[in-house]
C-alpha positions, -999 to 999 in steps of 0.1 A, spaced: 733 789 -40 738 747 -33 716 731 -56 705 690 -46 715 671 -74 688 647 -79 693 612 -69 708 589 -98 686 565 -108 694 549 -137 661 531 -142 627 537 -137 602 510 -110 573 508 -93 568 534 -67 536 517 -59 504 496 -71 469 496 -62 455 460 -64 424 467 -50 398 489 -30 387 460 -6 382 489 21 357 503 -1 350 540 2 367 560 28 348 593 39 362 596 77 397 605 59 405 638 38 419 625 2 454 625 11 453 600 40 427 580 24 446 544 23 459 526 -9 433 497 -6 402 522 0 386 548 -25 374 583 -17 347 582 -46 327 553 -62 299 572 -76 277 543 -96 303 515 -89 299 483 -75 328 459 -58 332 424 -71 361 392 -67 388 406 -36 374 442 -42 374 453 -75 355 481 -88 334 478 -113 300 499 -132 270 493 -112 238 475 -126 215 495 -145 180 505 -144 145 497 -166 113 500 -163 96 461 -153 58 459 -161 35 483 -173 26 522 -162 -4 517 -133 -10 555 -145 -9 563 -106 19 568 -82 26 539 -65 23 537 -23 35 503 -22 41 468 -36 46 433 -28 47 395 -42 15 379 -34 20 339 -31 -11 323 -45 -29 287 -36 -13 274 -64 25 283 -56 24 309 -86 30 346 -75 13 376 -83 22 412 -83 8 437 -61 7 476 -61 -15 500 -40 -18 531 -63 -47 561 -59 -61 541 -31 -67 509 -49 -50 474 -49 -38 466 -89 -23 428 -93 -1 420 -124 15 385 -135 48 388 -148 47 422 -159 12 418 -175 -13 444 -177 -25 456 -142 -65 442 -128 -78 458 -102 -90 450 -73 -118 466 -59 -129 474 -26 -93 487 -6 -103 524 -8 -69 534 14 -55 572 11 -34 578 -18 -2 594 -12 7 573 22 29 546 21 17 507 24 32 476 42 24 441 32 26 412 53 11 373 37 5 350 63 -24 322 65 -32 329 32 -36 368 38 -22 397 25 -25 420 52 -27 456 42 -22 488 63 -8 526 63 -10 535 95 -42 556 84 -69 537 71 -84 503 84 -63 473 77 -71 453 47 -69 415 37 -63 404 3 -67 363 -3 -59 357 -38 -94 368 -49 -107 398 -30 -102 426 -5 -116 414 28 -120 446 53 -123 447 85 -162 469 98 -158 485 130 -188 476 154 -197 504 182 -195 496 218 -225 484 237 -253 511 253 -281 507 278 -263 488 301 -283 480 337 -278 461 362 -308 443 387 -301 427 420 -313 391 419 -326 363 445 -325 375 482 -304 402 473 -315 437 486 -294 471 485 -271 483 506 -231 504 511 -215 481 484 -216 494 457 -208 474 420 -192 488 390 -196 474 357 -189 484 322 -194 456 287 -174 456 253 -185 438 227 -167 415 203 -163 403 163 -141 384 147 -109 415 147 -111 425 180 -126 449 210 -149 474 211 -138 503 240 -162 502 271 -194 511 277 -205 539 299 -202 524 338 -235 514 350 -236 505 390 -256 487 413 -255 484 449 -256 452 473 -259 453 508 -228 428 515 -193 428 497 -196 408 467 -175 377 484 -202 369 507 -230 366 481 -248 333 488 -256 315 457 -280 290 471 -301 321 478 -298 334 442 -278 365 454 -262 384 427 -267 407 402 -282 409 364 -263 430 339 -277 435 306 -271 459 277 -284 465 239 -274 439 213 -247 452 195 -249 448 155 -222 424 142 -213 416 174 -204 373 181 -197 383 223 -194 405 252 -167 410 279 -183 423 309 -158 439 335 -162 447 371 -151 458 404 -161 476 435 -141 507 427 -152 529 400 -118 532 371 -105 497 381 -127 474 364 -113 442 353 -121 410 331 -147 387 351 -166 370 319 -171 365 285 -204 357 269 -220 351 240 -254 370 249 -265 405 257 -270 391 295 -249 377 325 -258 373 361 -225 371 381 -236 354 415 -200 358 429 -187 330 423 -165 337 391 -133 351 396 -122 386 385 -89 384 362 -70 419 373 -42 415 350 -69 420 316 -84 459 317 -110 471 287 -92 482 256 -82 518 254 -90 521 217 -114 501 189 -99 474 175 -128 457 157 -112 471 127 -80 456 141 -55 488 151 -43 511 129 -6 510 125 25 506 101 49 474 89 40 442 104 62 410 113 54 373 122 74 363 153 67 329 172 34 327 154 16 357 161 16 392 138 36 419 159 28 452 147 31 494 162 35 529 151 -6 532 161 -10 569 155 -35 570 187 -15 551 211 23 560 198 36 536 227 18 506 221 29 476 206 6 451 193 3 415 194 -26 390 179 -34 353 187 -21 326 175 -35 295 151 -71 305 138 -67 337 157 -37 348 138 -42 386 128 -71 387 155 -57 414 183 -86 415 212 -70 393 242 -100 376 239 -88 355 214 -52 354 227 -39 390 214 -31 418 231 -8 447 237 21 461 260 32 497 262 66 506 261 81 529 292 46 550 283 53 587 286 92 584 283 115 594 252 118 559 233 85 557 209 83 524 192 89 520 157 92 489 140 87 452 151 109 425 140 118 391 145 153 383 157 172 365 184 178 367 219 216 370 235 208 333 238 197 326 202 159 323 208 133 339 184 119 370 202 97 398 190 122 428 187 114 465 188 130 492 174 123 525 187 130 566 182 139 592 203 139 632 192 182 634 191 181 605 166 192 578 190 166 558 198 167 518 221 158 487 213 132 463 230 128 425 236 93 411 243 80 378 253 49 361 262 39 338 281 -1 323 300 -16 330 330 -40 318 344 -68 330 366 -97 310 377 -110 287 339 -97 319 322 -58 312 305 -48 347 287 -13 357 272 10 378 295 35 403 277 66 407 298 95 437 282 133 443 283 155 469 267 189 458 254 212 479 273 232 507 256 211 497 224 204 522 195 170 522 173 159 538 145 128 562 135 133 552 98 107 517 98 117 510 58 153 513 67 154 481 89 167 450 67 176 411 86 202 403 66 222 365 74 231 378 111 219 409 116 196 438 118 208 463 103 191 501 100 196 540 97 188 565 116 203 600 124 236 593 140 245 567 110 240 531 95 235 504 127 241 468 132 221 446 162 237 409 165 254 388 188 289 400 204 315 375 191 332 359 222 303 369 249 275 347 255 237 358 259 249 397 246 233 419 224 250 447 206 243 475 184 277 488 165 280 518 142 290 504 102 291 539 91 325 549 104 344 552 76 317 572 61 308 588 83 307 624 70 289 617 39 257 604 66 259 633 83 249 652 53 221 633 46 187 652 52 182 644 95 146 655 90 134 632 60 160 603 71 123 584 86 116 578 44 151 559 37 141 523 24 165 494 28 170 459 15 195 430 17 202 413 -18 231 395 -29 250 400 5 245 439 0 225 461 24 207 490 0 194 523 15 179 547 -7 183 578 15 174 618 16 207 629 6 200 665 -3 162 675 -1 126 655 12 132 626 -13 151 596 -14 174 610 -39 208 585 -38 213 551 -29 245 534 -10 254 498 -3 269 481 28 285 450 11 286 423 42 306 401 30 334 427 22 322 446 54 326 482 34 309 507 11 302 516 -22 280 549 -27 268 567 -42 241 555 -66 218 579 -85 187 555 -80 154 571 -61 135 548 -47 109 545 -14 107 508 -15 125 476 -30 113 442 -33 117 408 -50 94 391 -74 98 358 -88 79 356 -123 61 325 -133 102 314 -148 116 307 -116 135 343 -122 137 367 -93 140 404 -102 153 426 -81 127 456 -79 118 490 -66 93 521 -67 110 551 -81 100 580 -54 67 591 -74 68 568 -97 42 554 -116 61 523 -130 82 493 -114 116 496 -119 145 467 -117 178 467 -110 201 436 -126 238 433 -135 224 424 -169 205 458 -174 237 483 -188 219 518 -192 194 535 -170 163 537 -191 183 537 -220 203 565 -208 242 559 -202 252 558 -163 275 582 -157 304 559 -133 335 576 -111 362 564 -93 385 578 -77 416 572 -54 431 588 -23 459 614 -33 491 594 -24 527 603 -13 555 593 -37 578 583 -13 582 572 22 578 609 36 552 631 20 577 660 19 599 638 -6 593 642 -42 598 616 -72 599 616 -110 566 598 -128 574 583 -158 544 565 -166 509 553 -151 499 520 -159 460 506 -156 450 471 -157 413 467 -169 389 434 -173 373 431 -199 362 462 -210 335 476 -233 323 513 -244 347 542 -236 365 541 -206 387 572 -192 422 578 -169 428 607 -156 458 612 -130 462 648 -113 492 653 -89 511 681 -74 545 691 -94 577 706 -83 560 745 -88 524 734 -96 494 729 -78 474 698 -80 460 694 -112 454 673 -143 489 654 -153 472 638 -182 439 617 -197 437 583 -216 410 566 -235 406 538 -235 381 523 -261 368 489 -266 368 491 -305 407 474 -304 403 448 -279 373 423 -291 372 391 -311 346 382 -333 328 344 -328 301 326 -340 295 292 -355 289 298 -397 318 313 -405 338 282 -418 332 251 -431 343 224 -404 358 198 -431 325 189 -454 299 200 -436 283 234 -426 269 245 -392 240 255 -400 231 280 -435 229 306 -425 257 336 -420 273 339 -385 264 365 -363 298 382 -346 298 388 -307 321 414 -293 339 401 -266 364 425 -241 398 412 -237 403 396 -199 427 420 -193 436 452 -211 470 469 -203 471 505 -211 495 536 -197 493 574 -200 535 592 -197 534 616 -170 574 626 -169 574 647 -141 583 654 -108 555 653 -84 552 648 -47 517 632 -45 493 620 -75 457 604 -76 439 587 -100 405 589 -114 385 565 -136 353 577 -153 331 560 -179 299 578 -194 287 561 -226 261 537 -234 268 500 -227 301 503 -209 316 482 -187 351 471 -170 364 462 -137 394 482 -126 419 455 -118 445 474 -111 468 506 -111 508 511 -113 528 543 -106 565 541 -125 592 567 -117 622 573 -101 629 592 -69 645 620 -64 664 647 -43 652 683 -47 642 716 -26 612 721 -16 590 747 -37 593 782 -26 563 785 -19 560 760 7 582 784 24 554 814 24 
């Protein structure tokens, strides 16, 4: 038998160093192709400087217990510039001051159990669930919106000269209040014995249409024409009465209301875009999108005061979802609508507005486009705006919408989710419409379905880096900011079910007192140039900033006639590598700092060196750092492999 003599190396180097994981985490690649500058696990980590790991923040509670679980919250700006807290719980609206004892607020009476959207504008917090009438909080009360019934006992009597005849009038009345639009009446009808564009005035020709008052009411939109089914707009009126003697003009582009919208419509999230609330996802008109006037009208939707509503390719496979306001190709603001389709996929819509007017009557015009080869989203919470983009989840992965870089006036959606790809693949497709998103800090954060109905993990799309860090065990269905009566922002959420607030800050080092269990771990890397080489490890060097609590190294690798496993562990504790400080320990020449004794701070070292000996011959190896004790912290800043390489024969059993 020749036996290789292994390859004289007198001394051993650096086979090769990991300074960073500024790809983030990898999931498109199995372990062993998984680059150098990527990981294939940060379980609770979070990437700082040129992409360090390091433990993510922790968790605790913020406020009190509401003693209900929680459908929604929001930050409530008051009068006065102070801020207030608010929380929808069993039905009921509950405000709180920095994390003071909840008030209620009585008189929302919404369904407990489905989830709330907020929206402030003019001084209102608007309310809704897609379920229940729509709400308005203004600092001091709930202000709700009383749905008025359309108009009966409408007539119609021929007036002047006018005598019957073959022409025959249609006419049906809506009636008004300060929301919105009644549907129609039932179509009364009268006939005239010339077409309505021949009625002489002079002679008083025309006809008399009256109906009931309506209770609430403040006006009436009366609709005709001389085909029954095609009445249109001809005049509004403040009375239960209008004689039309021909003369007015019938507006065919405004058509009664298909639903009630005295109690404005019933749908979920709301935006503000170019001064009017944009709102969908009406459960009785699934293609409608929503707009309300502008100025004093804003959050009134009847066309009569400047609202209305456009359907989107009604009866097709793209439902609308969410509204939004973002940019045209060209850069101007434009309402922006994200909608679903059943394989996940979903389009995007642009939609502007503009007047038209017909005869003294000026009324808004919506006019639609779909961004070609767009994607959309059926998960509303999911959507975030962050400095550029929209950005949102839906079946096929995590999406971007923004400008493409070098091409004027386009619109783009691109897939962010490559490189982890398989992990959003396993995330539950059904419950994927309850993921809740946010942008803070220049990070994205989904909490998504990852195994079950709930919202059960959390992972981050860092812009700035442009990569991923996942996953966190934080459950949440909705995140927010509050800024307390400081001038502090906390970063909070509501825990899926949860009956308390809960904040996330790098300052916070447990969860709820409990020690966060944190994992990295490294692709499984060739030795040498050719991954059917081999090489002697000597030692493993890590490079750790400052560190506190337990922290452990692991390295596992594949030896000459071994499969992969554990090489060897290190521990590496803070208890050798803190100074104490604190003025009162010395007398600084005749005089003391203070009386009192001083108070020691522990401080980690900047940059703690440690190494585990491996000594043996391997042909790939992989690293692991894991931390699971109370208070511990570190960022990995960086890794070394020592050895020597080495000539051998491959193991027999690479042969079978």
């Amino acid at each position: 038998m020749i036996t290789i003599p292994d390859q004289k190396v007198t001394k051993s180097r650096p086979i090769f160093e990991i300074k960073n994981s500024k790809r983030g985490v990898v999931k498109l690649l199995r372990e062993a192709r998984v680059p150098k500058d990527a990981a294939v696990d940060a379980t609770n980590m979070i990437q700082v400087e040129d992409g360090l790991y390091e433990p993510r923040w922790g968790n605790d509670y913020y406020g009190q217990d509401v003693g209900y679980a929680i459908d929604g919250a929001a930050e409530y700006l008051k009068d006065d510039m102070t801020t207030e807290l608010l929380v929808v719980a069993n039905g009921s609206l509950y405000k709180s001051t920095d994390g003071g004892a909840w008030t209620e607020v009585s008189g929302l009476g919404l369904t407990a159990g489905e989830q709330c959207y907020f929206l402030q504008i003019s001084g209102y917090m608007y309310i809704v669930n897609g379920k229940d009438t729509m709400a308005r909080y203004d600092g001091t009360e709930i202000l709700t919106y009383n749905e008025i019934s359309a108009p009966t006992g409408l007539s119609g009597t021929r007036t002047g000269s006018s005598v019957s005849g073959a022409d025959t009038v249609y006419c049906i009345v809506t009636a008004l209040n300060d929301v919105g639009e009644t549907v129609a009446s039932a179509t009364a009808s009268t006939t005239m014995d010339k077409n309505r564009d021949a009625w002489n005035p002079a002679n008083e020709e025309g006809i008399t249409w009256s109906w009931d008052s309506v209770s609430d009411a403040n006006g009436y939109q009366v609709y005709i024409a001389s085909q029954l089914g095609q009445e249109a707009l001809v005049a509004s009126v403040e009375s239960n009465t209008w004689t039309d003697d021909g003369t007015k003009s019938i507006n065919t582009y405004v058509v009664p209301p298909l639903s009630n919208t005295t109690t404005a419509p019933k749908f979920k999230d709301m935006c503000v875009s170019n001064n009017r609330i944009w709102a969908t996802n009406d459960p009785e008109n699934p293609y409608t999108v929503y707009f309300s006037g502008t100025g004093i009208n804003m959050g009134v939707f009847s066309d009569f005061y400047g609202g209305g509503w456009i359907n989107l390719e009604k009866g097709g496979r793209e439902i609308p979802q969410k509204v939004i306001h973002y940019q045209s190709g060209s850069g101007a603001g434009i309402a922006t609508v994200l909608c679903k389709t059943p394989e996940g996929r979903g389009g995007i819509w642009q939609i502007s507005i503009g007047d038209l007017t017909v005869g003294d009557t000026t009324f808004s015009v919506p006019s639609a486009s779909k961004i070609v080869g767009s994607f959309g989203t059926e998960s509303i919470r999911s959507v975030v705006q962050t400095t550029k983009n929209v950005m949102f989840l839906n079946r096929k992965g995590a999406f971007s919408l923004g400008p493409k870089q070098n091409y004027f006036g386009i619109l783009i959606t691109e897939e962010e989710s490559v490189n982890v790809r398989p992990y959003m693949k396993k995330l539950n497709n059904e419950n994927i419409k309850n993921s809740a998103g946010y942008f803070y800090d220049g990070k994205v954060f989904w909490s998504v379905p990852s195994a079950g109905g709930i919202n059960n993990a959390t992972i981050i799309w860092d812009v700035e880096r442009r990569n991923w860090s996942l996953p966190w065990n934080v459950s949440a269905t909705q995140f927010l900011e509050y800024t307390d009566t400081n001038g502090l922002s906390h970063f909070l959420y509501v825990p899926d079910g949860g009956t308390q607030l809960a904040e996330l800050s790098e300052s916070i080092d447990n969860d709820f007192g409990e020690a966060i269990y944190c994992n990295y771990l490294s692709g499984r890397f060739p030795l040498r140039k050719f991954w059917s080489e081999f090489a002697r490890v000597d030692k493993v060097y890590i490079n750790l900033g400052n560190p506190r609590g337990v922290v452990n190294l692991e390295v596992l690798g594949t030896g000459k006639n071994k499969a992969f496993l554990s090489l060897g562990t290190k521990v590496v504790s803070s208890t050798s590598t803190y100074s104490n400080s604190g003025f009162g320990w010395d007398i600084l020449g005749t005089t003391f700092m203070g009386d009192t004794d001083g108070t020691p701070s522990a401080f980690g070292d900047s940059s703690v060196k440690k190494y585990i000996k491996i000594r043996k011959k391997l042909n790939d190896l992989q690293i692991r750092v894991t931390s699971n004790t109370l208070s511990s912290d570190y960022t990995i800043l960086g890794i070394i492999v020592e050895g020597k390489p080495i000539n051998t024969r491959a193991p027999s059993d690479w042969k079978n």
